[in-house]
N, C-alpha and C positions, 0 to 999 in steps of 0.2 A: 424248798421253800422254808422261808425262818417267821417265827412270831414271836412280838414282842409285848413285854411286859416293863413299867417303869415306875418306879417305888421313889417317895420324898415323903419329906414330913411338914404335916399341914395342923394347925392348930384347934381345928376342928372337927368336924366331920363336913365331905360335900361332896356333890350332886356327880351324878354322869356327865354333866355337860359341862359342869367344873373342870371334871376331871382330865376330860375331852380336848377343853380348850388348851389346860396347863400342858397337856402331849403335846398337840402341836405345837403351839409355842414353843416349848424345850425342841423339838426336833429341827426347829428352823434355825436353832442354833447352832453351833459348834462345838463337836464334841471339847470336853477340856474340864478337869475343877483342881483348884489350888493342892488341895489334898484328897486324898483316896478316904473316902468316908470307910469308917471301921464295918458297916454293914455289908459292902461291896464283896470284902473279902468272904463272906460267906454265901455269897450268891452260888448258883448253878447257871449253867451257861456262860455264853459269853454276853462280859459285861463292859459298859461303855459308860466313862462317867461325864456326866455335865452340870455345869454349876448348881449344886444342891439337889440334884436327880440321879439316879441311876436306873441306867434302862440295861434290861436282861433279854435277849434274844437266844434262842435256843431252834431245836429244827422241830418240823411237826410231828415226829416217831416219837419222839423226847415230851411233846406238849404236856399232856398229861400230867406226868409223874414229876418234872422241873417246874410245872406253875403251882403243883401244892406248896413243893417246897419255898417256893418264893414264896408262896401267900405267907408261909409258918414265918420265915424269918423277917419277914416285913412286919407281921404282926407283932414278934417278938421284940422289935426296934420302936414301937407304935408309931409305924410308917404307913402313908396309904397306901395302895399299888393299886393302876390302871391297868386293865385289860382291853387294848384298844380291837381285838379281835371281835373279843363280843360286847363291848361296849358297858365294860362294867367295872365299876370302882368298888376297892374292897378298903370299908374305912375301919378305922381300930373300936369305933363304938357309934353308936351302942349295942351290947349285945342281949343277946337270951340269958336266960336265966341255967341251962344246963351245960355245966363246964364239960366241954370232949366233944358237945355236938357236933355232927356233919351236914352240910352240904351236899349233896349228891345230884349230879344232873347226866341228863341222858348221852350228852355229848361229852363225858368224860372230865366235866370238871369237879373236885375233889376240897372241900373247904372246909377246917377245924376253925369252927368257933366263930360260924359267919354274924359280921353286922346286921340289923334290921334290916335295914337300907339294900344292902344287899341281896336277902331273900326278898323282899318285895322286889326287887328289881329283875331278879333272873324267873322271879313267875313270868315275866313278861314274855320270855324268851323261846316259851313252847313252841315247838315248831316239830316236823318230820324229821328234822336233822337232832333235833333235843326233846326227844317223846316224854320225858318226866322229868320234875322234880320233888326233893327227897331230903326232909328233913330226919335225922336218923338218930338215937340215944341207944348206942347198941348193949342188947343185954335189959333191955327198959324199956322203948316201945317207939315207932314213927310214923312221921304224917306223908304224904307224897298223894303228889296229883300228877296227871296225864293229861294231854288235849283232850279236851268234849269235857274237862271239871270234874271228873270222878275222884274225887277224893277217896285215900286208904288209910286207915288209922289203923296200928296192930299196939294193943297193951294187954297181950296175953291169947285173944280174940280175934283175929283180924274181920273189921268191918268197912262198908263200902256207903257213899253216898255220892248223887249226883249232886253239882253245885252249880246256879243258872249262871253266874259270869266271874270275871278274872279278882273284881274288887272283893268280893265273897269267899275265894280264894286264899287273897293276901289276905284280910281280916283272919283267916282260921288260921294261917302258916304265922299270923304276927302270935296270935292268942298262944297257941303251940309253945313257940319260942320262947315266951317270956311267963310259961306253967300256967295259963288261963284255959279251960278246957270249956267257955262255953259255946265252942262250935261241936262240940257231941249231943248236944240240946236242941241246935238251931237245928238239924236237920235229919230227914227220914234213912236212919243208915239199916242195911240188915247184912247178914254172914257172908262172910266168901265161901 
């Protein structure tokens, strides 16, 4: 089984359902573009080019460690890339405020220097197949929550909080990212 990934350049930042649409669209087409865009060349996996797209498929032993690297070199191009597996666009901004941050989620996906848009988007994603997400500042300190909202924050201390729903959640993982630390206020946290 193979999964794919497909990077272009969009002039702004947009949605899943942007993203969504511009796949299919492109896949209904035929493979083919004038010229090999200079990014292509640096992809992993196998790549397929179509007018102004490039789509990366790779197999699922590989998923992992070939969608970081497409995320990095997309990012490096200020290219979006669609994730049509999980249903997620990784756009070039806006970001956080801590340059090196990660992404980390339970099903193995791997993200330097994720969008906004993005962590609010894969908080959606919790599931038994994706038990956490994990925003991480290694050497400095990270936020990560689990199904049931338990938020973890370690700066130094590692502490714990229950959180009553998803929108409370994003709020604390946006404040997080962009150095606003007033969800350690909003709520009853005590020690691991």
């Amino acid at each position: 089984m193979s999964v794919e990934l497909m990077v272009w350049d969009e002039p702004v930042p947009i949605s899943r359902d942007q993203a969504r649409a511009t796949y299919l669209a492109v896949k209904r087409t035929p493979p083919g573009a004038d010229a090999e865009p200079d990014v292509a060349k640096e992809l992993p996996g196998e790549v397929t080019l179509y007018p102004g797209h490039v789509l990366v498929s790779m197999d699922l032993d590989t998923m992992d460690e070939l969608s970081a690297q497409v995320f990095t070199v997309a990012r490096a191009h200020g290219l979006v890339c669609y994730d049509p597996q999980r249903d997620l666009v990784h756009n070039v901004a806006p970001l956080g405020v801590y340059e090196g941050m990660q992404l980390h989620t339970g099903d193995g996906m791997v993200v330097n220097d994720p969008d906004l848009g993005l962590i609010h988007d894969v908080l959606g994603t919790m599931s038994a197949q994706n038990p956490f997400v994990a925003l991480v500042n290694f050497g400095q300190h990270f936020l990560q929550v689990s199904p049931g909202f338990e938020l973890e924050y370690k700066e130094g201390t590692l502490i714990r909080a229950m959180v009553p729903e998803l929108d409370e959640v994003r709020q604390s993982f946006n404040e997080y990212a962009t150095g606003d630390r007033a969800f350690l206020s909003r709520y009853a946290w005590s020690t691991a």
